[in-house]
C-alpha positions as CSV (number, residue, x, y, z in Angstrom):
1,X,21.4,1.6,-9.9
2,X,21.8,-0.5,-6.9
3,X,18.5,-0.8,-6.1
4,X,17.4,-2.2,-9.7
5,X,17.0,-6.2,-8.5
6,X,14.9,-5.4,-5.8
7,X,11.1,-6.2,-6.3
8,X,8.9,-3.7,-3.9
9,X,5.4,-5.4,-3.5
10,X,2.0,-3.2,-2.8
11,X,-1.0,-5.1,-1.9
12,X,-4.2,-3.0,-1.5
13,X,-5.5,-1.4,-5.3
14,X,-6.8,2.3,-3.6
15,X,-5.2,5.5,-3.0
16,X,-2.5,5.0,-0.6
17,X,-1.2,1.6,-2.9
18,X,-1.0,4.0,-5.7
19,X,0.3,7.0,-4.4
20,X,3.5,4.7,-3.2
21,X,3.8,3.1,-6.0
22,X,4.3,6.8,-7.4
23,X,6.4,8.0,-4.9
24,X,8.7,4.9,-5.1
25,X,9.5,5.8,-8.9
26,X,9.3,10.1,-8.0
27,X,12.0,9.1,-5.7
28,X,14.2,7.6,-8.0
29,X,13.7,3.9,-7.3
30,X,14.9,1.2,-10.1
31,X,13.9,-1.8,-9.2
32,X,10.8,-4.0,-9.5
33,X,7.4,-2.1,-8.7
34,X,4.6,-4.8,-8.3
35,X,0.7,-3.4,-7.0
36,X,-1.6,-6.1,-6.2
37,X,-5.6,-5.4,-6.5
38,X,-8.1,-8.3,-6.2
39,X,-10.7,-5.7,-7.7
40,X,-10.2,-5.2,-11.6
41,X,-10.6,-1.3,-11.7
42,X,-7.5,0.4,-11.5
43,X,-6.4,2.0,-8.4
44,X,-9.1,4.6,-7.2
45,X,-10.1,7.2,-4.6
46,X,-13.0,6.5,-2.1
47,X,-14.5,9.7,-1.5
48,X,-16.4,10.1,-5.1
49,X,-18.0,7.0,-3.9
50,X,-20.2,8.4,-1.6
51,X,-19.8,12.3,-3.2
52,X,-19.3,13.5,-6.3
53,X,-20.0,10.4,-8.6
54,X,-22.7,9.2,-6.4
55,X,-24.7,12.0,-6.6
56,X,-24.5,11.8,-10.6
57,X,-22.4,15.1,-10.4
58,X,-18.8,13.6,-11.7
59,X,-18.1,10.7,-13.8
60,X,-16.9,7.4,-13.4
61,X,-13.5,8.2,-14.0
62,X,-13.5,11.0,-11.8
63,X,-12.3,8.2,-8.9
64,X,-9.3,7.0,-10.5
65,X,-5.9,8.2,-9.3
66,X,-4.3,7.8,-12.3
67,X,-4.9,7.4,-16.3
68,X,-4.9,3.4,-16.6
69,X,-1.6,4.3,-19.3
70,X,0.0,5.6,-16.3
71,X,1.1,2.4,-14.6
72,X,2.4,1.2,-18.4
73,X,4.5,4.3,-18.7
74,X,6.3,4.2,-15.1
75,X,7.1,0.8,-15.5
76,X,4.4,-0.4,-12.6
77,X,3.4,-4.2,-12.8
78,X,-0.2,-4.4,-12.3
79,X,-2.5,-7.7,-11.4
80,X,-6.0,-6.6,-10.9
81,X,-9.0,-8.7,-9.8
82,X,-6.4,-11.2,-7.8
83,X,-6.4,-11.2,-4.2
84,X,-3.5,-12.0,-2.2
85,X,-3.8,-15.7,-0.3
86,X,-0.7,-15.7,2.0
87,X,2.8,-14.0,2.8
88,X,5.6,-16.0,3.8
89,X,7.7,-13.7,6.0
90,X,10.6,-16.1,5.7
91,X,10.8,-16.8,1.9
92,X,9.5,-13.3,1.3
93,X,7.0,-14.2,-0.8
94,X,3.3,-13.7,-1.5
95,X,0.8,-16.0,-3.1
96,X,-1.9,-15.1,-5.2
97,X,-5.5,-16.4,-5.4
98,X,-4.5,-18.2,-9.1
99,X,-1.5,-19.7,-6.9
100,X,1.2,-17.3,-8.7
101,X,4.4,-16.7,-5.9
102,X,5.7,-13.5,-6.1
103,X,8.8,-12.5,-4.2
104,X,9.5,-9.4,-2.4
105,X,12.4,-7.5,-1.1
106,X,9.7,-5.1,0.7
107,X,6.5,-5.4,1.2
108,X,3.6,-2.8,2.0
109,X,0.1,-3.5,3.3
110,X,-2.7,-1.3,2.1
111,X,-5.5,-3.5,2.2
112,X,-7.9,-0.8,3.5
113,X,-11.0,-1.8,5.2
114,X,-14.2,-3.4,4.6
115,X,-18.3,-2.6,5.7
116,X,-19.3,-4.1,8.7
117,X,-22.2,-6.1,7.8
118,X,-25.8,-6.4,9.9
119,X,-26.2,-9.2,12.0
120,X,-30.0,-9.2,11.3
121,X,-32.7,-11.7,9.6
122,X,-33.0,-10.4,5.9
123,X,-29.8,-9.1,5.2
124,X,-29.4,-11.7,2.1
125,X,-32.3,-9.9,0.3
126,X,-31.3,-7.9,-2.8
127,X,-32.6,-4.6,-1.8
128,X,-29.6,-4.7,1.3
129,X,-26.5,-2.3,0.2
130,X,-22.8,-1.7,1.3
131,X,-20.8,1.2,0.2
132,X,-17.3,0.5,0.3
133,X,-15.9,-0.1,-3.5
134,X,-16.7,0.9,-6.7
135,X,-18.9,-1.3,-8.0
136,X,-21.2,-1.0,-5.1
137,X,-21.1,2.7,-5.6
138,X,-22.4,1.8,-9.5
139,X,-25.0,-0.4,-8.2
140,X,-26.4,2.7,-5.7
141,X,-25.9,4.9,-7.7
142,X,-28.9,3.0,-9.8
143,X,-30.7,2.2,-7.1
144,X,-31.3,5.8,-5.5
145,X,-32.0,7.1,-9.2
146,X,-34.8,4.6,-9.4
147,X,-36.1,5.3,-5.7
148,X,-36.3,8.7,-6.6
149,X,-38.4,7.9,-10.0
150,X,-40.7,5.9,-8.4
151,X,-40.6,7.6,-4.7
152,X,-38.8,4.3,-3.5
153,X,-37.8,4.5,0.1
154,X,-34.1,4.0,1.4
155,X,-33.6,3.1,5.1
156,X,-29.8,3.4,6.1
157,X,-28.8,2.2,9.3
158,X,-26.2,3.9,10.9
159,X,-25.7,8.0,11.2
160,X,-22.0,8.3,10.5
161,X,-20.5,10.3,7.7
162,X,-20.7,7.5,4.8
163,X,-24.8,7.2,5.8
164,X,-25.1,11.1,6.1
165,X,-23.3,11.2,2.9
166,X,-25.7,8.6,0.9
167,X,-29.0,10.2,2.4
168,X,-27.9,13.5,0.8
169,X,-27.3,11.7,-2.3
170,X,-30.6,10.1,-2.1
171,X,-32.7,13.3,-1.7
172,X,-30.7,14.6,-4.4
173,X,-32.9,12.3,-6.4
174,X,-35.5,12.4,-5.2
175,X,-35.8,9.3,-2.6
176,X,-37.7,9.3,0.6
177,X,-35.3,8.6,3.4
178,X,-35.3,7.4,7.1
179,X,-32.0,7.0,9.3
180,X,-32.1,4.4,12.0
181,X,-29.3,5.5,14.7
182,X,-28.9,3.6,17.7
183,X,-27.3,7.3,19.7
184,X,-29.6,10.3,20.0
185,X,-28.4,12.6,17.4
186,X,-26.0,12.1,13.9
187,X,-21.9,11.8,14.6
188,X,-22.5,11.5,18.3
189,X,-19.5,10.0,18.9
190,X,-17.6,12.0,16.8
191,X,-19.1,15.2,17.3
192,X,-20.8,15.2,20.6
193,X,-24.6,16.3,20.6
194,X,-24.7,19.7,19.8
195,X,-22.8,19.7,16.9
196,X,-23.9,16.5,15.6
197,X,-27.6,18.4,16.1
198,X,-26.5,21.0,13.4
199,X,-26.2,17.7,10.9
200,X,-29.4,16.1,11.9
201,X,-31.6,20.1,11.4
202,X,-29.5,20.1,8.1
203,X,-31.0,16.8,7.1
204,X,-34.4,17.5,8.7
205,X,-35.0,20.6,6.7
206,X,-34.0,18.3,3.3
207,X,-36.3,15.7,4.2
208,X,-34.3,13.2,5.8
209,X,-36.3,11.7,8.5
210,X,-34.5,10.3,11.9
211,X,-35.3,7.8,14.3
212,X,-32.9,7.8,16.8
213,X,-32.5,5.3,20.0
214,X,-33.0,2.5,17.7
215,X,-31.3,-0.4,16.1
216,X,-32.2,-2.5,12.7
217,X,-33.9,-5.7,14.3
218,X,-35.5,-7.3,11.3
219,X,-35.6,-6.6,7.1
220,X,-38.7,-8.1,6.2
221,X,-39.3,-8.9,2.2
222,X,-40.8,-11.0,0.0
223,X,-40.1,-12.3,-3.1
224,X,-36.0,-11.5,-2.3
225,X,-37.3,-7.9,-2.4
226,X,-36.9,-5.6,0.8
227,X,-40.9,-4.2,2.1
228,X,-39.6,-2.7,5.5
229,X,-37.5,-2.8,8.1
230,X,-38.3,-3.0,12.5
231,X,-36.4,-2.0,14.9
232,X,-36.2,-2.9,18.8
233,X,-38.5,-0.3,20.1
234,X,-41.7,-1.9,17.8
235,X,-41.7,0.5,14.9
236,X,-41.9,-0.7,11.5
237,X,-40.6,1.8,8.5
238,X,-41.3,0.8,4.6
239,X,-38.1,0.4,2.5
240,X,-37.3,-0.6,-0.8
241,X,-33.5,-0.2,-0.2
242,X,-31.2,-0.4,2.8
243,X,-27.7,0.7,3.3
244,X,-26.0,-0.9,6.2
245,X,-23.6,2.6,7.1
246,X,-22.6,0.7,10.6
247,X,-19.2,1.6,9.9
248,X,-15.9,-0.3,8.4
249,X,-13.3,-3.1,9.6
250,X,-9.9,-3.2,8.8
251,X,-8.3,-6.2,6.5
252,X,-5.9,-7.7,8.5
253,X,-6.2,-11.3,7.6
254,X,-3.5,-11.6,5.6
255,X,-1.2,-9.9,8.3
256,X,-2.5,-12.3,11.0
257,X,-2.1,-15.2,9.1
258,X,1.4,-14.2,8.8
259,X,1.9,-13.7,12.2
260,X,2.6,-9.5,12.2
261,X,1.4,-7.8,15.3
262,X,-2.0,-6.5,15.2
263,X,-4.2,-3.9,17.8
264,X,-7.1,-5.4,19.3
265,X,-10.3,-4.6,18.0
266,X,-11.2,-2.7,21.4
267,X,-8.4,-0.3,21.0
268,X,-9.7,0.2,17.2
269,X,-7.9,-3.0,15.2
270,X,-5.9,-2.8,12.8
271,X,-2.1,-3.9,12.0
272,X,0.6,-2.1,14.5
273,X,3.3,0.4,12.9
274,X,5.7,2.8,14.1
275,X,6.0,6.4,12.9
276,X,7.7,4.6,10.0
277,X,4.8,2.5,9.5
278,X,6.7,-0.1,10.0
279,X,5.2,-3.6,11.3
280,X,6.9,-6.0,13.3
281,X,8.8,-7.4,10.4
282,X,11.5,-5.1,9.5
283,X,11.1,-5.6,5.6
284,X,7.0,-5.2,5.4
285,X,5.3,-1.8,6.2
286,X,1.0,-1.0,5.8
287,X,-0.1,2.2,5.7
288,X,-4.0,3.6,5.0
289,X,-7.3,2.4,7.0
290,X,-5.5,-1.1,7.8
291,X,-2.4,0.6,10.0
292,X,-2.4,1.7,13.4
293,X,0.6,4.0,13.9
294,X,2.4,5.3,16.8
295,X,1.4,9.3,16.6
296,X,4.7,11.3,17.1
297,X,2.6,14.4,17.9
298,X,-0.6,12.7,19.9
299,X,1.6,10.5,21.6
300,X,-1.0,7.4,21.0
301,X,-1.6,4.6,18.4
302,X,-3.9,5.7,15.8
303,X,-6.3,4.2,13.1
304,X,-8.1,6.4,10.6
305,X,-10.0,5.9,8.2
306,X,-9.9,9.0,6.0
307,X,-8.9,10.2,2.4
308,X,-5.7,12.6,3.6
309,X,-4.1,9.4,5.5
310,X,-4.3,7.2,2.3
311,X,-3.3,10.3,0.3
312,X,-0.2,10.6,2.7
313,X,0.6,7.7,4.4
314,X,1.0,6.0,1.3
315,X,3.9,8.4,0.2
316,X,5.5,8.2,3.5
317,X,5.2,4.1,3.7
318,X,7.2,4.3,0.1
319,X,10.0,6.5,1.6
320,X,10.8,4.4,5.0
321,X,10.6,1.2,2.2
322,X,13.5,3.1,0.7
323,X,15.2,3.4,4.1
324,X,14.8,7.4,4.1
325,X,14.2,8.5,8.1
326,X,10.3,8.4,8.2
327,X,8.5,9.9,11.1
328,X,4.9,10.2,10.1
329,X,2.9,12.9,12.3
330,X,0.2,14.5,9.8
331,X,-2.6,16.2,11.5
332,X,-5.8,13.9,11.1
333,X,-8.3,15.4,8.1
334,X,-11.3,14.7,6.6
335,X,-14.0,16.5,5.1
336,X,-17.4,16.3,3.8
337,X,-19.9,18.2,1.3
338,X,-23.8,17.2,2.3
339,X,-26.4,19.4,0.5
340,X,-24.8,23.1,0.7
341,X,-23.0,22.5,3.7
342,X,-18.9,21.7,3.4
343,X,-17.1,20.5,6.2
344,X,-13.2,20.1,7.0
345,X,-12.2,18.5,10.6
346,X,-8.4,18.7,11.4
347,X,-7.3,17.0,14.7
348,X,-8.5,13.9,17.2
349,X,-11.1,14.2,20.1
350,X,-12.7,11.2,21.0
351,X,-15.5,11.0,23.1
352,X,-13.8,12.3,27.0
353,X,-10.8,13.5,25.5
354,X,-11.6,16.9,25.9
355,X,-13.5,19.3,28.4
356,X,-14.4,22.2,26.3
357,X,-16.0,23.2,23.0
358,X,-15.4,26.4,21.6
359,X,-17.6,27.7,18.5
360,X,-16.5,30.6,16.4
361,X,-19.6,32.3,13.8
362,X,-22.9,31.5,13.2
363,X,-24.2,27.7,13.9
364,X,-27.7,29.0,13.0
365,X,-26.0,29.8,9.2
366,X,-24.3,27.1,9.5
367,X,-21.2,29.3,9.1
368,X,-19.0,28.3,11.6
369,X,-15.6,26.9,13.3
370,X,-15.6,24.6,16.1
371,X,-12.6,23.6,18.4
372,X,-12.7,20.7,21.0
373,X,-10.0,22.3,23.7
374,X,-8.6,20.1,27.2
375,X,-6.8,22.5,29.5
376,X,-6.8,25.5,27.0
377,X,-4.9,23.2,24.2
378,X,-6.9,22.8,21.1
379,X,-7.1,19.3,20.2
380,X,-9.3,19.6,16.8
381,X,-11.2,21.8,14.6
382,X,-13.9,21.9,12.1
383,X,-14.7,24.2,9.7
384,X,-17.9,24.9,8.0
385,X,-18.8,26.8,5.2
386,X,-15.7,28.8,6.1
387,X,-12.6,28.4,4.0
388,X,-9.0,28.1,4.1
389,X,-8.5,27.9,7.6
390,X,-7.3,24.5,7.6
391,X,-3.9,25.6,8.1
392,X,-4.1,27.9,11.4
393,X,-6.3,25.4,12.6
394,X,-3.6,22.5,12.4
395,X,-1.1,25.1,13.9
396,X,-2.9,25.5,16.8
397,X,-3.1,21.8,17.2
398,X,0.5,21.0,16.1
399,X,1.5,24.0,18.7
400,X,0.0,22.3,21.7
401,X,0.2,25.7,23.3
402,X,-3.0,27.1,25.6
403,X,-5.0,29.3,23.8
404,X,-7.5,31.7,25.2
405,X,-11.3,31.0,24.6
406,X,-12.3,34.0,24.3
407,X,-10.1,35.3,21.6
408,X,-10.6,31.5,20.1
409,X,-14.4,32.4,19.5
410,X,-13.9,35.9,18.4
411,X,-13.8,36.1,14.5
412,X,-12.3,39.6,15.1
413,X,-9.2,37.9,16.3
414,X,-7.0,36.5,13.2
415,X,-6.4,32.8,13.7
416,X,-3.1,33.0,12.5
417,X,-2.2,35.3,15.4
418,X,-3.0,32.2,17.8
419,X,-1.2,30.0,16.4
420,X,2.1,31.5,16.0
């Protein structure tokens, strides 16, 4: 056991600090484990924050990765509810908020990300929401049940997934609901406007009501309770709630106070990795929202902010900690469930990356596969309401190979066949 006086340090209590922490003892490490938390819940998933426990359809415990007796019986030292102060590269040591010094041999970075806050006059009243951990999810999750029993009004601001997510939630009980977007339809950015139209007529049709080419100017109140909001075209909607859904921020204090390379925020932040997810010191690594890694297979620095990298860069950070060859090139996922509409998207198309859109199905069902091509290649895919296709789809991207649109759109034609 020549690894059993080494101490391996995991700061960041969600998914991808957990699932190392698991790999490190699946792959037969010895030494020290220690995961560091400053919330007190155990290690949990994100997704049933804004899904399943949200809507009141799964139960609290439904988020946690693992059976709090699970940490106990693999030998993993847990301190919960303490943040992380400082890491000193050169005595390899971290210090905790109650000033205890913990030394590492390696040290991994999963400190996630954290809700970007409105810059607006009333965001201090107690009606004004985030949804990022899990006890904000437990204070929503009472909030939008008591909109809907009284017929309470939520405003969100922002029409990305996370505020598409909650106003589906909302309606679920019951709760009027108006999205402020600044772009002219839902997931512009992400899904360009006629696919982000197909969210906005889902949402419509539920009850969801849009105003679009607007920003949050003002949260007026009274008493510390929110009355409405304005925005900067003159309009003024009634509220009772908002949710600021303007989009997250990754935590890289502690690695710029210790000097690691970072990304600038222009180029989408975060802490610079190689394939390894490896930082500029040799003996740390970060991995989940907080790392930007060099893409082997999209030959660019990446950030994302999704479920599936936490689930499996976490794994991967544990294995280049124990100095197995590392080269991290998973296909971006993420998915989504909004009223009776599911959603998976493999891939990466940002806004002018690509030059063609090819739909396979029905859009007016709502049953459907999209793919955002450049030059014939397919650079992502989304799949809704239709099932296991996942894995063609992240063929064809993987492949890099020119496919032909036509035979793309035509359900006739296997997808399998195009991606071999």
């Amino acid at each position: 056991m020549v690894d059993a006086d080494q101490t391996f340090v995991i700061v960041g209590g969600g998914l991808a600090g957990a699932k190392a922490a698991e790999t490190l003892r699946a792959e037969g490490f010895h030494g020290r484990v220690i995961l560091i938390g400053d919330e007190r819940d155990h290690p949990y998933e994100r997704p049933p924050l804004s899904k399943g426990y949200l809507t009141g359809a799964k139960d609290r415990d439904s988020a946690f990765v693992h059976d709090p007796a699970w940490y106990a019986a693999h030998d993993i030292e847990l301190h919960l509810g303490q943040p992380v102060t400082a890491v000193d590269r050169e005595e390899h040591t971290v210090r905790l908020g109650d000033n205890t010094v913990i030394r590492y041999d390696k040290l991994l970075l999963a400190t996630g990300s954290e809700p970007r806050r409105l810059d607006v006059p009333g965001t201090g009243l107690a009606g004004v929401h985030h949804l990022r951990r899990l006890a904000h999810a437990d204070r929503l999750r009472q909030v939008l049940a008591g909109l809907g029993r009284d017929n309470g009004h939520l405003v969100i601001a922002g029409a990305g997934w996370i505020g598409l997510e909650v106003a589906a939630a909302a309606r679920g009980y019951g709760a009027e609901v108006t999205v402020v977007e600044s772009d002219p339809t839902p997931l512009h950015r992400v899904l360009g406007p006629e696919l982000g139209q197909i969210f906005a007529d889902l949402h419509t049709g539920h009850g969801v009501r849009f105003h679009f080419g607007a920003r949050l100017t003002e949260i007026v109140g009274q008493d510390g309770m929110v009355l409405a909001v304005r925005t900067d075209d003159g309009e003024e909607h009634p509220a009772h709630a908002v949710l600021a859904a303007i989009g997250a921020a990754p935590r890289t204090a502690l690695a710029e106070n210790s000097g690691l390379a970072l990304v600038d925020r222009a180029d989408g932040g975060g802490i610079a990795v190689d394939e390894s997810l490896r930082t500029s010191d040799p003996d740390i690594y970060a991995a989940g929202d907080v790392a930007a890694a060099h893409h082997p297979l999209l030959h660019t620095r990446l950030r994302v902010e999704h479920w599936a990298n936490a689930l499996n860069g976490g794994p991967a950070a544990a294995r280049a900690m124990l100095g197995r060859t590392v080269s991290y090139d998973r296909v971006p996922y993420f998915f989504t469930d909004q009223y009776d509409l599911g959603m998976e998207y493999s891939g990466w198309a940002p806004p002018g990356s690509y030059d063609q859109v090819v739909v396979r199905g029905d859009t007016g069902k709502r049953e459907f596969i999209a793919f955002w091509l450049k030059r014939g290649r397919v650079l992502a895919g989304m799949n809704v309401n239709v099932w296991d296709v996942t894995d063609p789809i992240q063929r064809l991207i993987r492949s890099r190979a020119a496919v032909d649109p036509d035979a793309l759109a035509d359900p006739s034609v296997p997808l399998e066949s195009l991606a071999e």
